[in-house]
N, CA, C and O of each residue as an XYZ file, in Angstrom:
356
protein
N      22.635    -73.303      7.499
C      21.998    -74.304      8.339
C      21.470    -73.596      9.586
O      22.270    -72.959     10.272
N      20.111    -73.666      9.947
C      19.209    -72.818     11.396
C      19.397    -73.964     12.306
O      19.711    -75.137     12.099
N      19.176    -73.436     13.146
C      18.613    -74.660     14.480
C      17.505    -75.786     14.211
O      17.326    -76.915     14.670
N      16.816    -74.969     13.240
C      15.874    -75.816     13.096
C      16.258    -77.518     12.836
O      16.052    -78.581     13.421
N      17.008    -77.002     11.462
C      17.204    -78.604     10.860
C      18.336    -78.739     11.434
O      19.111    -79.303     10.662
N      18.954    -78.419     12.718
C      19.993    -79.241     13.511
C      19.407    -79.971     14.223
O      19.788    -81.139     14.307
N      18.253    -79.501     14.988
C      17.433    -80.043     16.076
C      16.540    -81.201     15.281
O      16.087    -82.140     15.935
N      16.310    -81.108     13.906
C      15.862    -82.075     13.311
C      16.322    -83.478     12.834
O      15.672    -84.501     12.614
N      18.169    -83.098     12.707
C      19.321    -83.991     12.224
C      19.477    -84.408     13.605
O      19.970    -85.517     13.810
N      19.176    -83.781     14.445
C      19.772    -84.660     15.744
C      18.744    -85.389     16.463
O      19.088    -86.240     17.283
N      17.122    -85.067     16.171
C      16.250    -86.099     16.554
C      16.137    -87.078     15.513
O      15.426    -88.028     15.843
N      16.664    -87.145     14.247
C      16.486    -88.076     13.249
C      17.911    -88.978     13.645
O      17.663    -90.181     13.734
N      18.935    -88.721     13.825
C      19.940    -89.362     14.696
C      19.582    -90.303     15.780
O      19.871    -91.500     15.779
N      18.868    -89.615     16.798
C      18.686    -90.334     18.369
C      17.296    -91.432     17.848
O      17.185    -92.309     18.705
N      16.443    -91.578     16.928
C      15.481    -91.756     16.788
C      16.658    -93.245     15.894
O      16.805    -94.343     16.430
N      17.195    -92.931     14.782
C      17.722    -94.041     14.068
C      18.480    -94.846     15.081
O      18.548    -96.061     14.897
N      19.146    -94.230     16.289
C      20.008    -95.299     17.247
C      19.189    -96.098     18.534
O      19.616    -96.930     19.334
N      17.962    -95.542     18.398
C      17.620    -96.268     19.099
C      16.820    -97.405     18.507
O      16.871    -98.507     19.054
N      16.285    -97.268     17.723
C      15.563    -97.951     16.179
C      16.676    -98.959     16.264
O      16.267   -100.113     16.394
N      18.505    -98.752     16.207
C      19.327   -100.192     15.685
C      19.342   -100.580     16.971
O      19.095   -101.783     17.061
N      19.565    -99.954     18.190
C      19.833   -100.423     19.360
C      18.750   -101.403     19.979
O      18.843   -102.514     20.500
N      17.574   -100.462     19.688
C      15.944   -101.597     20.373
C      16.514   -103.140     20.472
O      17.050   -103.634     21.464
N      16.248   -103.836     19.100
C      16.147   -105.138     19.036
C      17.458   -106.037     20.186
O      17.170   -107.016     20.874
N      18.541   -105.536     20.140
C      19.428   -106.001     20.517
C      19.180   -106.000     22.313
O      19.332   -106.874     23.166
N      18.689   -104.433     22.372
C      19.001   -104.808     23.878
C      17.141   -105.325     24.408
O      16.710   -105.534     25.542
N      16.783   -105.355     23.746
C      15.107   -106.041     23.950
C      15.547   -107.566     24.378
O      15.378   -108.202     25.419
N      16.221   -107.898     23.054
C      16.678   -109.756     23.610
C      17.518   -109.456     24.625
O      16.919   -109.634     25.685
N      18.449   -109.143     24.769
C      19.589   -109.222     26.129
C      18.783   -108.837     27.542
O      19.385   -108.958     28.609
N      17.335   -108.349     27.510
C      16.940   -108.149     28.453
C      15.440   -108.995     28.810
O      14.876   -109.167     29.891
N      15.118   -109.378     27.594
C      14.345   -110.698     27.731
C      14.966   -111.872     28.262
O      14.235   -112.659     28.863
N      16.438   -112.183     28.126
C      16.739   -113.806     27.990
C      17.582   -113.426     29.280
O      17.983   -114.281     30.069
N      17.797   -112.165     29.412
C      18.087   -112.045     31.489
C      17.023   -112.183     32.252
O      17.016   -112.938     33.224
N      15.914   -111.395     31.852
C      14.827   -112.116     32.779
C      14.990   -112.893     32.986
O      15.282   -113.131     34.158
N      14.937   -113.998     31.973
C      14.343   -115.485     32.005
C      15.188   -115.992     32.380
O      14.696   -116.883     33.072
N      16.511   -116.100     32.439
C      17.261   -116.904     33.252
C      17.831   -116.437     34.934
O      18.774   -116.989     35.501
N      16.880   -115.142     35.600
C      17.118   -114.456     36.883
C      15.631   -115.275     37.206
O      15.633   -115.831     38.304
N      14.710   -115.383     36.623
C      13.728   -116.096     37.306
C      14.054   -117.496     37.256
O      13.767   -118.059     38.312
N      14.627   -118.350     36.263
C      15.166   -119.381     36.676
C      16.496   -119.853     37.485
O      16.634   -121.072     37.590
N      17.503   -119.010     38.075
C      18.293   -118.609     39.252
C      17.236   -118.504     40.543
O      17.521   -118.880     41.680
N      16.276   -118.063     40.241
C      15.712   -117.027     41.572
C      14.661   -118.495     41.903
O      14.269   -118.265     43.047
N      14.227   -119.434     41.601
C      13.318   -120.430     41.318
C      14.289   -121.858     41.699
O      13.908   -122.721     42.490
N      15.771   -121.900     40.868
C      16.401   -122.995     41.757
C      17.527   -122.936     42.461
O      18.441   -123.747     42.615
N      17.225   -121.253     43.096
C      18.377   -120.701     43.980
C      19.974   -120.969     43.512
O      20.884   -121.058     44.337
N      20.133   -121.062     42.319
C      21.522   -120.891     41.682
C      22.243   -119.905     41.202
O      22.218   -119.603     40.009
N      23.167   -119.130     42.338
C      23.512   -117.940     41.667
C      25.073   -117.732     41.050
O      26.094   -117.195     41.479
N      24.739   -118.381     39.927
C      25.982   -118.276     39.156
C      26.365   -117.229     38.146
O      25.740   -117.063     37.099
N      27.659   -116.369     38.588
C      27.504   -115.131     37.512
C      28.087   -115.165     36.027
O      28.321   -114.345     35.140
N      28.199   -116.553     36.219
C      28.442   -117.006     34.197
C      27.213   -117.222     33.654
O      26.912   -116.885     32.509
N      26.386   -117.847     34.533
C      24.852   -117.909     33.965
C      24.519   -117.169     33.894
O      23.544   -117.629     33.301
N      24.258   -115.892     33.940
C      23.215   -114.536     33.553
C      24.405   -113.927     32.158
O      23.844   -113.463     31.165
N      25.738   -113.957     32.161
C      26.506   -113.494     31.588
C      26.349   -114.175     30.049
O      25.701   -113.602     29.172
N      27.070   -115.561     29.819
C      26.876   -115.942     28.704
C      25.512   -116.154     27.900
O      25.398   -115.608     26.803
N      24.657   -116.797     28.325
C      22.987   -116.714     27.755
C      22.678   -115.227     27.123
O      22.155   -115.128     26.013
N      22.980   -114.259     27.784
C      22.804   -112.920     27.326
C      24.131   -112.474     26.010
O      24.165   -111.877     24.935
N      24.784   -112.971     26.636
C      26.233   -112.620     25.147
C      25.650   -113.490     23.999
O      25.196   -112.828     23.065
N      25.582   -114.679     23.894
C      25.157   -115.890     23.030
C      23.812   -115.209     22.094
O      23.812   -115.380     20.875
N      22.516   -114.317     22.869
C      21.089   -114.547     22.387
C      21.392   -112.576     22.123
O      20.311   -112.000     22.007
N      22.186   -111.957     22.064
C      22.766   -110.265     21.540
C      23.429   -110.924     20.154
O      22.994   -110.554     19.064
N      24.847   -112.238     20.269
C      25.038   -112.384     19.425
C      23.831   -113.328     17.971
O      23.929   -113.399     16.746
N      23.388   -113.567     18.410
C      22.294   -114.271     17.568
C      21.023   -113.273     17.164
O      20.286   -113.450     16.194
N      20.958   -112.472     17.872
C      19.848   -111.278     17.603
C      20.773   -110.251     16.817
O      20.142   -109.213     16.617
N      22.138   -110.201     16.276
C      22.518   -109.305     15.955
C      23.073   -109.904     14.545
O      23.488   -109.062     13.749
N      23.115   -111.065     14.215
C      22.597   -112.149     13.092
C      21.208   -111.794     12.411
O      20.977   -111.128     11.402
N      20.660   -112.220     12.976
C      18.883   -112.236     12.381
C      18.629   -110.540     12.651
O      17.480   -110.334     12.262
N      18.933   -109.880     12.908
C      18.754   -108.425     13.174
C      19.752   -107.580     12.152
O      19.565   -106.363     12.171
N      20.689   -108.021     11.347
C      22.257   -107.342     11.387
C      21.697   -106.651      9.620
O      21.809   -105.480      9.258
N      21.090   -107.853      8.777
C      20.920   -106.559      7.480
C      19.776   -105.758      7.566
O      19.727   -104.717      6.912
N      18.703   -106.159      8.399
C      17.624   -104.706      8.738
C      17.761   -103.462      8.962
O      16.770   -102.757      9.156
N      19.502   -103.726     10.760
C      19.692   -102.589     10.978
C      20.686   -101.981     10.115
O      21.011   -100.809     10.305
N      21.235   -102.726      9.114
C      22.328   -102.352      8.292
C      21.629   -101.424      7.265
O      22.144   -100.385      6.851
N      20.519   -101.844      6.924
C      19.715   -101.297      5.379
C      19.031    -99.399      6.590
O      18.841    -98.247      6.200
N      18.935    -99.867      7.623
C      18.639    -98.717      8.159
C      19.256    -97.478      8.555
O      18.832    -96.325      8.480
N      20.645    -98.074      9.114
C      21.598    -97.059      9.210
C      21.941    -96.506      7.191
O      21.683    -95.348      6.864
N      22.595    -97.684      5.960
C      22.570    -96.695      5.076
C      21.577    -95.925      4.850
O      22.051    -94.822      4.578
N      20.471    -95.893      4.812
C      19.100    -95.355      4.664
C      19.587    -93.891      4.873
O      19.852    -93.048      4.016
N      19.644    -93.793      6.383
C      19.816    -93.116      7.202
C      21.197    -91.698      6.663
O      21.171    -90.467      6.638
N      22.249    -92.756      6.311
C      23.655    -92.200      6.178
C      23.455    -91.236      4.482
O      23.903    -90.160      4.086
N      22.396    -92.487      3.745
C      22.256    -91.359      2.389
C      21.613    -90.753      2.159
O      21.419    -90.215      1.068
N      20.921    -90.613      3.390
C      19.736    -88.854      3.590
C      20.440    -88.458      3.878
O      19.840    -87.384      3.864
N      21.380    -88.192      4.220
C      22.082    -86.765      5.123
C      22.954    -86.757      4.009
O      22.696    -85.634      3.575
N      24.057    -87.359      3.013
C      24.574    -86.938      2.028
C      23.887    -86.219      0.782
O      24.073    -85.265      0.026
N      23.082    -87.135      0.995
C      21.994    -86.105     -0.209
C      21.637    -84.874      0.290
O      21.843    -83.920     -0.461
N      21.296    -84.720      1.052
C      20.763    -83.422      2.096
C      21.585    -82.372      2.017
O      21.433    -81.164      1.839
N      22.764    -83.309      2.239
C      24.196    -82.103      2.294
C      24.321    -80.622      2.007
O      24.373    -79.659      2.773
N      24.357    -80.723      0.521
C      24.230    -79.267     -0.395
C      23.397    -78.388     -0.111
O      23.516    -77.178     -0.304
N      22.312    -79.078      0.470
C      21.187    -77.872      1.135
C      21.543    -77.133      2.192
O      21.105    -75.990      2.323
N      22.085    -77.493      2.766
C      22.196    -77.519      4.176
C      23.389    -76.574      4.300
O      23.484    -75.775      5.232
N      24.410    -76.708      3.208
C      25.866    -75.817      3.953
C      25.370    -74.472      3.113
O      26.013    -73.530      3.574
N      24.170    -73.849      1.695
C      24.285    -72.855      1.263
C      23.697    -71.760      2.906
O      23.676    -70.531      2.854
């Protein structure tokens, strides 16, 4: 195994975690906006309100998100087993 295809296994790594990570923290940071501009609009600063809306719409994005990133990570997990044998001669 060269540097090469380490530096390749490890941008194909950072590239797949951010690929499962995106969606999740895209909503948790959409549905904070939207409820810091509606805090910031009827001056209510409650720190359960920014907290749960964001837990609730991660857990629901990670529902409707959960066999995409699932089919992506195996994807992911049975390239590198297959790969394997190449890699340790």
């Amino acid at each position: 195994m060269n540097v090469g295809t380490v530096i390749q296994l490890s941008q194909q790594a950072v590239w797949t975690v951010a690929l499962l990570a995106g969606p999740l923290l895209l909503v948790g940071l959409l549905v904070g906006l939207v409820v810091s501009i509606l805090q910031a609009t009827t001056q209510i600063n409650e720190q359960t309100l920014t907290f749960l809306p964001k837990m609730a719409a991660v857990l629901v994005a990670g529902v409707v998100f959960g066999p995409w990133m699932l089919t992506q990570l195996i994807d992911f997990t049975r390239g590198l087993i297959i790969n394997m044998p190449g890699w340790v001669r």
